[in-house]
Structures are given as structure tokens and as C-alpha cells.
MILO-455781 format. One record per atom (N, C-alpha, C): atom name; x negated, y negated, z. Coordinates in pm, 1 decimal, padded with zeros to 6 digits. Layout:
<rs>
<r vexdren="CA" px="X" py="Y" pz="Z"/>
...
</rs>
This chain:
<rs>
<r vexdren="N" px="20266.6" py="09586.6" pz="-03425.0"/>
<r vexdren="CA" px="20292.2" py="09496.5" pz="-03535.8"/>
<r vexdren="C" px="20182.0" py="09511.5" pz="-03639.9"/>
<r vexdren="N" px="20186.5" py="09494.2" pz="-03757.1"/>
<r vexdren="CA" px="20120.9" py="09450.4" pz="-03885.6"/>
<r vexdren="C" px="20009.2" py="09404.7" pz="-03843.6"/>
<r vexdren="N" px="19874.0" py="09406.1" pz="-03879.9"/>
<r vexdren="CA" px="19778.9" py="09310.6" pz="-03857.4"/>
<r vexdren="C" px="19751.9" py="09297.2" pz="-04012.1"/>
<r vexdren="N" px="19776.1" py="09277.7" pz="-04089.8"/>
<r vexdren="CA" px="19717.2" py="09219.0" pz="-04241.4"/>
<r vexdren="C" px="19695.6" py="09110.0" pz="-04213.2"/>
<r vexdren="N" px="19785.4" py="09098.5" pz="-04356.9"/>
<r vexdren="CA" px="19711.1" py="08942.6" pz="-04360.8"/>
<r vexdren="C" px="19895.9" py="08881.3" pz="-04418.9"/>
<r vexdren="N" px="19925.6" py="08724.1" pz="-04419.6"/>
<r vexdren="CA" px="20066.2" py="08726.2" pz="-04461.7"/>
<r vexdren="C" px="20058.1" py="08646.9" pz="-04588.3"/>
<r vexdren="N" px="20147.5" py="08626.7" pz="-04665.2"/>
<r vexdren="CA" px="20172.1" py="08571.5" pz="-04818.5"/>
<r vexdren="C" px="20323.8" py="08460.5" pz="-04733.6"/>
<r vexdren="N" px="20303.1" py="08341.1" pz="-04816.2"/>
<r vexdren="CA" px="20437.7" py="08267.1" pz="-04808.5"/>
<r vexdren="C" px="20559.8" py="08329.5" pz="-04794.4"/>
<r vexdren="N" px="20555.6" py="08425.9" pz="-04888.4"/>
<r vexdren="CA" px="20648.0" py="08457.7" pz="-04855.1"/>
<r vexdren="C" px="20720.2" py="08589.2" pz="-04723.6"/>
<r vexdren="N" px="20626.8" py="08639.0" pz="-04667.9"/>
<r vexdren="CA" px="20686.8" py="08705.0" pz="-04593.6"/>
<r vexdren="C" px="20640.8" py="08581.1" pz="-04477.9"/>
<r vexdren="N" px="20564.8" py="08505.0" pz="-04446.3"/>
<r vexdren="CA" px="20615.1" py="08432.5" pz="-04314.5"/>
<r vexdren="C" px="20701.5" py="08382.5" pz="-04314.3"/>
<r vexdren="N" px="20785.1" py="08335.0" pz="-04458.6"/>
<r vexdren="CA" px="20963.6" py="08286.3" pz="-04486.1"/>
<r vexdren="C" px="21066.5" py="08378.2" pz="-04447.2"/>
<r vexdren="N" px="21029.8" py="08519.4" pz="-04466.2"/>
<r vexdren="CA" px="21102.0" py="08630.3" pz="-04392.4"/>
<r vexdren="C" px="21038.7" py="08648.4" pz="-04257.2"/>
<r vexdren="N" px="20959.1" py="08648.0" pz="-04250.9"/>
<r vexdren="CA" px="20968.7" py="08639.7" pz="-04069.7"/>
<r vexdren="C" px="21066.5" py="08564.6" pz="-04007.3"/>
<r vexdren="N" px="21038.9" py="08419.0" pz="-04060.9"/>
<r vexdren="CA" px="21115.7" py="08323.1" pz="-03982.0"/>
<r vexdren="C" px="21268.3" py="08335.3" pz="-03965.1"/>
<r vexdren="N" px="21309.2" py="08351.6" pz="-04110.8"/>
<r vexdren="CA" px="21478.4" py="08386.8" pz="-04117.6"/>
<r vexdren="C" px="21466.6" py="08523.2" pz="-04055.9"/>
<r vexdren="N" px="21430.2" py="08638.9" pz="-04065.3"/>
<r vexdren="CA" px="21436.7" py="08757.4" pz="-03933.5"/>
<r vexdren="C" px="21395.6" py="08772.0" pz="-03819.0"/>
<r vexdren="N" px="21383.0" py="08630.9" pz="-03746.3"/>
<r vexdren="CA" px="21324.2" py="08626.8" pz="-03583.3"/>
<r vexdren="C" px="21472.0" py="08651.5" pz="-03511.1"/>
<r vexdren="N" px="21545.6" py="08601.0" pz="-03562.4"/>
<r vexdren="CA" px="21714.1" py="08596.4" pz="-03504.9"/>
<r vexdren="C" px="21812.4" py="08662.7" pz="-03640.9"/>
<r vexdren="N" px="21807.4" py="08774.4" pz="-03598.4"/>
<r vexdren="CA" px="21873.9" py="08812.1" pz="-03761.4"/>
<r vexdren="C" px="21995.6" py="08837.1" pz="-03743.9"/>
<r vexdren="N" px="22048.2" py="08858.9" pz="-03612.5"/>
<r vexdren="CA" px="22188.4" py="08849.9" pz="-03552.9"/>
<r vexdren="C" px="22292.4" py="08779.7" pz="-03563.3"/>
<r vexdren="N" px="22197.5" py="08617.3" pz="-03614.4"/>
<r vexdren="CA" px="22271.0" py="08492.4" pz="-03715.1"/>
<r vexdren="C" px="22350.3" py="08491.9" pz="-03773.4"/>
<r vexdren="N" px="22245.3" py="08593.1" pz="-03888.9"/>
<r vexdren="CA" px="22265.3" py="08577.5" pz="-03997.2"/>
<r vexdren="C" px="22416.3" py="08710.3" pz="-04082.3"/>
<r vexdren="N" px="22492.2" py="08657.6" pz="-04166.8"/>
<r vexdren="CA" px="22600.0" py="08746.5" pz="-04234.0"/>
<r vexdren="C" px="22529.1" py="08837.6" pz="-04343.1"/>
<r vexdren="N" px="22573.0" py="08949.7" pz="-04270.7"/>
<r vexdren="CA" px="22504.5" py="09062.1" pz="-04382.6"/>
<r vexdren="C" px="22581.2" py="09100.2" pz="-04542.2"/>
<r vexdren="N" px="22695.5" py="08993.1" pz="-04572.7"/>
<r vexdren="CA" px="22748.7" py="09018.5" pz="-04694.0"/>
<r vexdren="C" px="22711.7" py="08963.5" pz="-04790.3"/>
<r vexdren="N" px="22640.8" py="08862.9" pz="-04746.8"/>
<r vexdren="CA" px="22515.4" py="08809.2" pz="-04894.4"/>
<r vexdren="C" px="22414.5" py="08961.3" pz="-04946.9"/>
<r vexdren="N" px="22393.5" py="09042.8" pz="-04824.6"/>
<r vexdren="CA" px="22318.3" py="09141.0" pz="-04893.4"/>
<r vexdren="C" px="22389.8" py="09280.1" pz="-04960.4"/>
<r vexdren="N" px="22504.6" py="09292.3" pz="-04873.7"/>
<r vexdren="CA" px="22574.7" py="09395.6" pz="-04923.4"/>
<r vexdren="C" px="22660.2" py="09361.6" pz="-05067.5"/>
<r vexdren="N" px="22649.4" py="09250.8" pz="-05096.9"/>
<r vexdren="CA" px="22702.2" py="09231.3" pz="-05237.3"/>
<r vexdren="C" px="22630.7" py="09311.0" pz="-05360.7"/>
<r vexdren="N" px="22496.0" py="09348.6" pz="-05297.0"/>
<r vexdren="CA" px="22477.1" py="09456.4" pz="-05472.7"/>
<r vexdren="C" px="22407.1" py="09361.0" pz="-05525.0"/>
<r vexdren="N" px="22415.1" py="09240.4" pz="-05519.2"/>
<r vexdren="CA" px="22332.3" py="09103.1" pz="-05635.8"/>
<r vexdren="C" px="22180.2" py="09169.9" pz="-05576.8"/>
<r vexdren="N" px="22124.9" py="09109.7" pz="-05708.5"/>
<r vexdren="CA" px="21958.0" py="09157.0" pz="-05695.9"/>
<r vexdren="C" px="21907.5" py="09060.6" pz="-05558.0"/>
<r vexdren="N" px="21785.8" py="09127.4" pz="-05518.3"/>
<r vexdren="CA" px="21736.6" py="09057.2" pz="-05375.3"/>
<r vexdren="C" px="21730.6" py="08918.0" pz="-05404.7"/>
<r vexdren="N" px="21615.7" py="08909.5" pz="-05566.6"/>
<r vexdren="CA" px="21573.9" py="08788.4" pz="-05602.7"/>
<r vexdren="C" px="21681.9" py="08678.0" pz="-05609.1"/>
<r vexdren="N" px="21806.3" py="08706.1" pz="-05621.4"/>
<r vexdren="CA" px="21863.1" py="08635.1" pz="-05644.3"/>
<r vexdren="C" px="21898.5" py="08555.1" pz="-05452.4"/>
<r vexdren="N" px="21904.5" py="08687.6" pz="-05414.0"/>
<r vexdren="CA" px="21979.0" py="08609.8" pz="-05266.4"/>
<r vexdren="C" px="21850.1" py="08529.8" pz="-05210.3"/>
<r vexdren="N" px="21734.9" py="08526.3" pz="-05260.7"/>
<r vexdren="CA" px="21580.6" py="08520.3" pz="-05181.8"/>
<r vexdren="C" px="21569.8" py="08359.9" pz="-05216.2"/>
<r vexdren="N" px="21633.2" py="08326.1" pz="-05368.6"/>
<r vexdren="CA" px="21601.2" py="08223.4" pz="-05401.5"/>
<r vexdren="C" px="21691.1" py="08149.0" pz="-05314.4"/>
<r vexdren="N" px="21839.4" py="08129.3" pz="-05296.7"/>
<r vexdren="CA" px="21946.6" py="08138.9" pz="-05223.8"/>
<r vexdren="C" px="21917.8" py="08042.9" pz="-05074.5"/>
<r vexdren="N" px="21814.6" py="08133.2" pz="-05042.9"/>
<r vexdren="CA" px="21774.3" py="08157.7" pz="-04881.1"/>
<r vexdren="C" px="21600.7" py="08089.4" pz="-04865.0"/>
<r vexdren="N" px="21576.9" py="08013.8" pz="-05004.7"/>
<r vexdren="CA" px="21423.3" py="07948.7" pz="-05059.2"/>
<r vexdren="C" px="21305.7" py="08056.0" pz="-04986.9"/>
<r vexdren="N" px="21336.7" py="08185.3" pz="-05013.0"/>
<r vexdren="CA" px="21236.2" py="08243.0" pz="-04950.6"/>
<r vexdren="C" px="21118.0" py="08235.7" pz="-05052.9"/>
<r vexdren="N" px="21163.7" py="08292.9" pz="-05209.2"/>
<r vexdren="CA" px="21075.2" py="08208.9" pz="-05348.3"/>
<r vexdren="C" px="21107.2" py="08115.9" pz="-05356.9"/>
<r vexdren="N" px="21002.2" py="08047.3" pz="-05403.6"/>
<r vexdren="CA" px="21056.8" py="07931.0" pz="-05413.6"/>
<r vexdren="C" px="20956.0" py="07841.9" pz="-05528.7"/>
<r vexdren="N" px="20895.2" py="07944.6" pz="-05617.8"/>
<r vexdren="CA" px="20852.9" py="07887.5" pz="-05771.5"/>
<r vexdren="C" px="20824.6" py="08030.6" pz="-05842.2"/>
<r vexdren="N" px="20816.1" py="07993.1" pz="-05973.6"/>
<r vexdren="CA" px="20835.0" py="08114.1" pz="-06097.7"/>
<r vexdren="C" px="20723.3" py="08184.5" pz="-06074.1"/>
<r vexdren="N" px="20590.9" py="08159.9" pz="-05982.2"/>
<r vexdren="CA" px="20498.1" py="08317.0" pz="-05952.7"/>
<r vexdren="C" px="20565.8" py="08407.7" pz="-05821.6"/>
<r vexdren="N" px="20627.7" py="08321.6" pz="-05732.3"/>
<r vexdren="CA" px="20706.4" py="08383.2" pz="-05653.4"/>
<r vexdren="C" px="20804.8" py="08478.1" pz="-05667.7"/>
<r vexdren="N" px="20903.6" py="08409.5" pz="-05771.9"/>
<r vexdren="CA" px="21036.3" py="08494.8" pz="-05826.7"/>
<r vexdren="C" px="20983.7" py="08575.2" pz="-05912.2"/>
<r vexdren="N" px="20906.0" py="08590.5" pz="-05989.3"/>
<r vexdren="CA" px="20825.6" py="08706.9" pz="-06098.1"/>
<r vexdren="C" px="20790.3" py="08827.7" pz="-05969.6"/>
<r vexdren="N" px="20712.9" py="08786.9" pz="-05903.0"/>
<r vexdren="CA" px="20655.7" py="08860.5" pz="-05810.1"/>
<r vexdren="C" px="20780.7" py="08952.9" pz="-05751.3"/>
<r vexdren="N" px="20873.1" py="08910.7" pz="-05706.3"/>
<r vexdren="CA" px="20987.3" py="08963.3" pz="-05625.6"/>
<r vexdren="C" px="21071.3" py="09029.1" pz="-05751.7"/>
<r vexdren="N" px="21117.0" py="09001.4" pz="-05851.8"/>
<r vexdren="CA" px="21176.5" py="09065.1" pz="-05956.9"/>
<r vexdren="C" px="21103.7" py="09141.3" pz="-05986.9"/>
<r vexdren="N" px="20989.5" py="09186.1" pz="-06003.5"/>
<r vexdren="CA" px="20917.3" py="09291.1" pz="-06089.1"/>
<r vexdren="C" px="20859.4" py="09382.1" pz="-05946.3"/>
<r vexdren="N" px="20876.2" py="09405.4" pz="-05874.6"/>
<r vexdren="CA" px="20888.1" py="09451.5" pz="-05746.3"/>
<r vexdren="C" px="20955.5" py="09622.2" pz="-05753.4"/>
<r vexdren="N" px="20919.1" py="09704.2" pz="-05728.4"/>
<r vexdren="CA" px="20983.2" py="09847.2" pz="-05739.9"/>
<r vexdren="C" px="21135.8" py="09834.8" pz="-05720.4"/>
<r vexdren="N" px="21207.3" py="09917.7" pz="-05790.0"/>
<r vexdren="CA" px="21380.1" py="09865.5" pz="-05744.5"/>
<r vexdren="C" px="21416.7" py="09988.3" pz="-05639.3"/>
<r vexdren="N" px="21325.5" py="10091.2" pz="-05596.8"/>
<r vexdren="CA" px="21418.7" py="10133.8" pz="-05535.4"/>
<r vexdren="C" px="21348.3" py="10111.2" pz="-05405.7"/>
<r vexdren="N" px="21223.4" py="10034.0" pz="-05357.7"/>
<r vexdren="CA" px="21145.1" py="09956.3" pz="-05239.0"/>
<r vexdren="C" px="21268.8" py="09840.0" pz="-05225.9"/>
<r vexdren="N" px="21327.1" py="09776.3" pz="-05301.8"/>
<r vexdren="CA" px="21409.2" py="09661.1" pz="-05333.7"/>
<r vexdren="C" px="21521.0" py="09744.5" pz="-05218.7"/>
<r vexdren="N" px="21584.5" py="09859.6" pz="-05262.8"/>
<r vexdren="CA" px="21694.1" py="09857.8" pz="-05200.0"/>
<r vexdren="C" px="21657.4" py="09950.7" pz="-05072.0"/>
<r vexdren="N" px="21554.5" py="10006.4" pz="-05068.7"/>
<r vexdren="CA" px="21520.1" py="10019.2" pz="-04959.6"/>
<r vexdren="C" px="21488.6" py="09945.1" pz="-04818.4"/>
<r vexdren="N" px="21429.9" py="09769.6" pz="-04849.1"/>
<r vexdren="CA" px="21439.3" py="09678.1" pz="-04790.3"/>
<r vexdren="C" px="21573.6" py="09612.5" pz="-04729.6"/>
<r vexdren="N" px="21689.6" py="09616.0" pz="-04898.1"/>
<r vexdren="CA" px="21791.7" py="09558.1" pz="-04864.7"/>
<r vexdren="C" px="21817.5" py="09658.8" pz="-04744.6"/>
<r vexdren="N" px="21855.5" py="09797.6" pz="-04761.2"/>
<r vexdren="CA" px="21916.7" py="09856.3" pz="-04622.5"/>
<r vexdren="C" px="21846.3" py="09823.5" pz="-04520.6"/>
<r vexdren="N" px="21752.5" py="09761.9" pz="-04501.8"/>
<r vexdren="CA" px="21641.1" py="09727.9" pz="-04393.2"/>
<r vexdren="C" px="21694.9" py="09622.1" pz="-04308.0"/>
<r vexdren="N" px="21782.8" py="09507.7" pz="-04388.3"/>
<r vexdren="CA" px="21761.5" py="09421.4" pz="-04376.4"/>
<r vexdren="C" px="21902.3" py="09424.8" pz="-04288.7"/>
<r vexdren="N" px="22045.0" py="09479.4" pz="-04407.9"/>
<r vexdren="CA" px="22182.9" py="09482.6" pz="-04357.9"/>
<r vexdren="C" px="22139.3" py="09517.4" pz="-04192.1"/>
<r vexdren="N" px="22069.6" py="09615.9" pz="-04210.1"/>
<r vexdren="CA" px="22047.1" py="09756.3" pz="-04022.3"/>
<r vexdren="C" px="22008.0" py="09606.5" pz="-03934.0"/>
<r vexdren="N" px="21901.1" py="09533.3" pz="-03957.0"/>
<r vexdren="CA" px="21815.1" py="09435.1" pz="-03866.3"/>
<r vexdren="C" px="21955.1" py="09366.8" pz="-03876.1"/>
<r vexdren="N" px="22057.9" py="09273.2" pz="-03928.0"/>
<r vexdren="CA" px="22134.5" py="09182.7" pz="-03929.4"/>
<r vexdren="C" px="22237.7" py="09230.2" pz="-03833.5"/>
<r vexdren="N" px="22290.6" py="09374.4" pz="-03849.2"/>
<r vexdren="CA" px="22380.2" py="09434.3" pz="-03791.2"/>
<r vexdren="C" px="22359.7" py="09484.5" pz="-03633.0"/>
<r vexdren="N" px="22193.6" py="09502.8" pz="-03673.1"/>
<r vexdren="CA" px="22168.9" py="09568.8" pz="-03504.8"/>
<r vexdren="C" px="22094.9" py="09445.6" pz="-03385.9"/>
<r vexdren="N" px="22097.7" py="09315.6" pz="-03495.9"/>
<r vexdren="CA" px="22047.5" py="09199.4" pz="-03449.5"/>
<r vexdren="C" px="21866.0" py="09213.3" pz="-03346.0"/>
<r vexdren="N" px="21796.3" py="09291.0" pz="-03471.3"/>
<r vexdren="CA" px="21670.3" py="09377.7" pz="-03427.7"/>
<r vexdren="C" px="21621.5" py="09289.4" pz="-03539.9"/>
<r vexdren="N" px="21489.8" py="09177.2" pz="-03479.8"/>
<r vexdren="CA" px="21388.1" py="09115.7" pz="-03541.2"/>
<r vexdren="C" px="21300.0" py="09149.2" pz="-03653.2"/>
<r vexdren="N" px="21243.3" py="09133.5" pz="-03709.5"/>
<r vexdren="CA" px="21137.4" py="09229.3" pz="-03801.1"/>
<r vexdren="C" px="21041.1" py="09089.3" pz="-03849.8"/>
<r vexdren="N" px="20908.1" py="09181.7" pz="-03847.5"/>
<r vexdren="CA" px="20783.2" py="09068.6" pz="-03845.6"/>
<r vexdren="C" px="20735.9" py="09152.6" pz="-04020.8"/>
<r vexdren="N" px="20694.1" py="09041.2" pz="-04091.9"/>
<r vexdren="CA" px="20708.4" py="09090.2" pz="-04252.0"/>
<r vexdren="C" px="20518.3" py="09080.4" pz="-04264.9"/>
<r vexdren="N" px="20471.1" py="09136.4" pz="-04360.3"/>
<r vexdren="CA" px="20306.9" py="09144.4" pz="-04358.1"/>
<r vexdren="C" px="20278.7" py="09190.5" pz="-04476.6"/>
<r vexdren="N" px="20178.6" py="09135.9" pz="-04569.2"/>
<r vexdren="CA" px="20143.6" py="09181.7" pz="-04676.0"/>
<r vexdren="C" px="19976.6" py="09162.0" pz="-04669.3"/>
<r vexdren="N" px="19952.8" py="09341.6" pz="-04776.5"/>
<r vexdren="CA" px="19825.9" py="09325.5" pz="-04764.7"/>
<r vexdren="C" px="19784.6" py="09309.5" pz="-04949.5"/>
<r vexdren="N" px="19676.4" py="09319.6" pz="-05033.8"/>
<r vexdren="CA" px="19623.6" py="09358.8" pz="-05115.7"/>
<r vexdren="C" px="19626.4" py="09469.4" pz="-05147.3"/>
<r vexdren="N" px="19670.6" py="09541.7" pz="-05254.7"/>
<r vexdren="CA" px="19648.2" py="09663.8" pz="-05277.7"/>
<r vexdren="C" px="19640.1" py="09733.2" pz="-05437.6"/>
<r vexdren="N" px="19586.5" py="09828.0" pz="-05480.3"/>
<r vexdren="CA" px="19558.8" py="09871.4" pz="-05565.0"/>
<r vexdren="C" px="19714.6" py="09891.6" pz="-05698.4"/>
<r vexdren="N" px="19862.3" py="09952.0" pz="-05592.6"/>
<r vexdren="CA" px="19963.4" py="09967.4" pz="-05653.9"/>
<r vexdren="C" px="20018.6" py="09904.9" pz="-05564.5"/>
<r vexdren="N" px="20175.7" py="09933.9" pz="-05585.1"/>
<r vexdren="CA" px="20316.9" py="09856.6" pz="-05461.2"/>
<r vexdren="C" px="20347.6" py="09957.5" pz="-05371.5"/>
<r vexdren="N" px="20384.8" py="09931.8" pz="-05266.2"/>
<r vexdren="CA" px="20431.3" py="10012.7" pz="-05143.5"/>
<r vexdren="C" px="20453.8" py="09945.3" pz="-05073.4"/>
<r vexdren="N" px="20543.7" py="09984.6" pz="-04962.2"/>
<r vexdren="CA" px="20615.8" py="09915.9" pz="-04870.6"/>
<r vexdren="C" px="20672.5" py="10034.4" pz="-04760.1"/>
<r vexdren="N" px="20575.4" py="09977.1" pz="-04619.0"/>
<r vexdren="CA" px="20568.5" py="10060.5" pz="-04519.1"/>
<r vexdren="C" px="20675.2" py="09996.7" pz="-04381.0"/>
<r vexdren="N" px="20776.9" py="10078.6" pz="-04347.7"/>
<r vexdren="CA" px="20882.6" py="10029.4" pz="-04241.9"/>
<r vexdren="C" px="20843.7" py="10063.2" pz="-04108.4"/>
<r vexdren="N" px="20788.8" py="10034.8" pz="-04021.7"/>
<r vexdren="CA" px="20751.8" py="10029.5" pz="-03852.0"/>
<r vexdren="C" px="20892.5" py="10042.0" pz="-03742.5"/>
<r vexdren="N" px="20894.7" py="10129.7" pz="-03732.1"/>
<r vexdren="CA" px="21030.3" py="10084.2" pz="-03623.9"/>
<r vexdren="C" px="20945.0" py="10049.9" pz="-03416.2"/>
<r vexdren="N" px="20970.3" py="09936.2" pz="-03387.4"/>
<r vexdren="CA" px="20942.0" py="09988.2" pz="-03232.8"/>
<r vexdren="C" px="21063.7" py="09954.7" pz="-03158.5"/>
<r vexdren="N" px="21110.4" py="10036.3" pz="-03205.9"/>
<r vexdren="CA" px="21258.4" py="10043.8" pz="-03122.6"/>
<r vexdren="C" px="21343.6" py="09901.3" pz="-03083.0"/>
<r vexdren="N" px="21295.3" py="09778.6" pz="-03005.5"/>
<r vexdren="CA" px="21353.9" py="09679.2" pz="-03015.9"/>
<r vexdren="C" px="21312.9" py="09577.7" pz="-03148.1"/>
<r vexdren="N" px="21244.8" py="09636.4" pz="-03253.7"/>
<r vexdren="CA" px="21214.4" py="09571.3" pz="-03352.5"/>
<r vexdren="C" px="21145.9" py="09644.8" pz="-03446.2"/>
<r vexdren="N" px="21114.3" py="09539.2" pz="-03555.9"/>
<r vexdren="CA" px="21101.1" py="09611.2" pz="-03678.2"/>
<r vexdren="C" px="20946.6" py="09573.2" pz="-03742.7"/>
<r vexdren="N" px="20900.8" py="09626.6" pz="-03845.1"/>
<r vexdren="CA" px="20798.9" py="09594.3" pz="-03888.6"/>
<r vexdren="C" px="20807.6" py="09653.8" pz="-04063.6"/>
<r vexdren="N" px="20736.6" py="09525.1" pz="-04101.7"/>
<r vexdren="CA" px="20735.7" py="09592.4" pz="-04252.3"/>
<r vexdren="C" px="20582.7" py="09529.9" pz="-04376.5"/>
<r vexdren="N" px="20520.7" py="09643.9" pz="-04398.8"/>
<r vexdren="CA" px="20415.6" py="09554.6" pz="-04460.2"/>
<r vexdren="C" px="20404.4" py="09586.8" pz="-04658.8"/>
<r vexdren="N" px="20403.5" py="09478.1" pz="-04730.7"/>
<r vexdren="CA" px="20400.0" py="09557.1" pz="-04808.1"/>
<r vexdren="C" px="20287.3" py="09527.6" pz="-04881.6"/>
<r vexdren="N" px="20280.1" py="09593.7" pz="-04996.8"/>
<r vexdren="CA" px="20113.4" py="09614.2" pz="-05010.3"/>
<r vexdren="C" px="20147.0" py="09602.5" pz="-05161.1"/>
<r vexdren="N" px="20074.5" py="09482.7" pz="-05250.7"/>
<r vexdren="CA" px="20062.1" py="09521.4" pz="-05400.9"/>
<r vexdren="C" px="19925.9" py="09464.6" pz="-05416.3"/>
<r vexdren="N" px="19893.0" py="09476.4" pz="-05548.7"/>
<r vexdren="CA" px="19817.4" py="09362.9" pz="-05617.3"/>
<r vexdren="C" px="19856.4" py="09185.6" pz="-05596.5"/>
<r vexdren="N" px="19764.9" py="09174.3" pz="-05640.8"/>
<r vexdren="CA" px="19785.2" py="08956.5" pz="-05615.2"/>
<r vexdren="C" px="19892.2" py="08945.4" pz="-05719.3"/>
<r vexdren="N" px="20005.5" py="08907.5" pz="-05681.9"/>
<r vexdren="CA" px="20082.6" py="08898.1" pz="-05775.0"/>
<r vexdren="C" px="20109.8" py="08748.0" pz="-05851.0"/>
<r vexdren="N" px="20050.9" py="08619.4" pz="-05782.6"/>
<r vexdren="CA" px="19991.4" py="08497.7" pz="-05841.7"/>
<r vexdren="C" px="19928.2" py="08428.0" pz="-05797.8"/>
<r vexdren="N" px="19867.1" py="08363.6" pz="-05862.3"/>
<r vexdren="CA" px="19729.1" py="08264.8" pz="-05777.0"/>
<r vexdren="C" px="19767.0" py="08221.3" pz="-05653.4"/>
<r vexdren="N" px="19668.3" py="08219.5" pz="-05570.4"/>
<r vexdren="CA" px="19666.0" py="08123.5" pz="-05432.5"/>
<r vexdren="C" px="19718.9" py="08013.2" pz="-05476.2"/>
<r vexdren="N" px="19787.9" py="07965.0" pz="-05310.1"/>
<r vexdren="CA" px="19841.8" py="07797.2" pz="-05330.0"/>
<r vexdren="C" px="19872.6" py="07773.1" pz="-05213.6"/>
<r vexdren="N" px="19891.7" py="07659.1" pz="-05173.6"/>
<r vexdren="CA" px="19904.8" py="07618.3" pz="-05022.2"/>
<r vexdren="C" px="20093.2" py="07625.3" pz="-05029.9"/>
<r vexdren="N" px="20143.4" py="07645.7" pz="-04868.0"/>
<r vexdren="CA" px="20252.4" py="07665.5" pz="-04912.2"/>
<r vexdren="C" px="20315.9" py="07555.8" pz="-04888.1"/>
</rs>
């Protein structure tokens, strides 16, 4: 697993991907932008959050989304992790009964309690 460090928002995706087997994968296969389904699902859940996730690489964006349909479909967990980083990237872990994903930008808005 990830050892960073986590942002609000990926311990909000942890939580909704502990049981992702739940969850219906046609909210994601609709094509609508992530941000939109994220707000949806209160994973953002204020305007440094949703900036942050909209201005986000688009093709890391749909690289995640397929991340996400595979975990929903194969009902395979995934633990979410973000570190600090110089540019954006986003690294996928597979350990076979689960998933891992960390992604790495700049501070994209001030600290805040969540």
C-alpha cells in the first residue's frame, strides 16, 4: 500500500472504494466529467476541492475513471494516497486482490480540517 501522506479527498475515495462491488458502475461509464460525478458522491465538497479535481490532467482523469469501472466490476478495493509534488502524476499499484493509487501534485489549496 501507499505510505504518503492522504488529502480529504482521497480518504473520501478510500471509503466509497473499501466495498466497490456496491457500487453501479454507470454513473462512471456515462462519459460526464469525474468532477461532476465526485461532487454527486460529496467526494469535493468546496470550490478549492472542485478546482483541484477539474484542472487535474484529462487523460490521468480517464485513466482513473477506467480504474474505477475495473475496481466496481471486479469488486477489488483500492486504498487512494496523495503526496506533494513538483508536477501531476498518478501511480496505479495492482496487488492482485486490490488496488492502490497515489497521486502526486502540487498543494492544490490551503490546508483545512475536513
Amino acid at each position: 500500500m501507499p505510505y504518503g501522506s492522504h488529502s480529504p479527498i482521497t480518504l473520501r475515495l478510500t471509503e466509497l472504494f473499501r466495498s466497490p462491488g456496491d457500487l453501479p458502475p454507470e454513473h462512471l461509464e456515462s462519459g460526464r466529467p469525474l468532477v461532476e460525478r465526485a461532487e454527486f458522491r460529496r467526494i469535493v465538497r468546496n470550490p478549492f476541492e472542485i478546482e483541484h479535481l477539474r484542472t487535474w490532467p484529462a487523460d490521468q482523469q480517464e485513466m482513473i475513471r477506467a480504474l474505477l469501472i475495473h475496481s466496481i466490476k471486479e469488486a477489488r478495493p483500492i486504498v487512494f494516497d496523495w503526496e506533494e509534488a513538483s508536477s501531476t502524476s498518478t501511480t496505479i499499484m495492482d496487488f492482485g486482490d486490490s488496488l492502490a493509487v497515489t497521486f502526486r501534485s502540487p498543494r492544490g489549496y490551503p490546508p483545512y480540517k475536513v
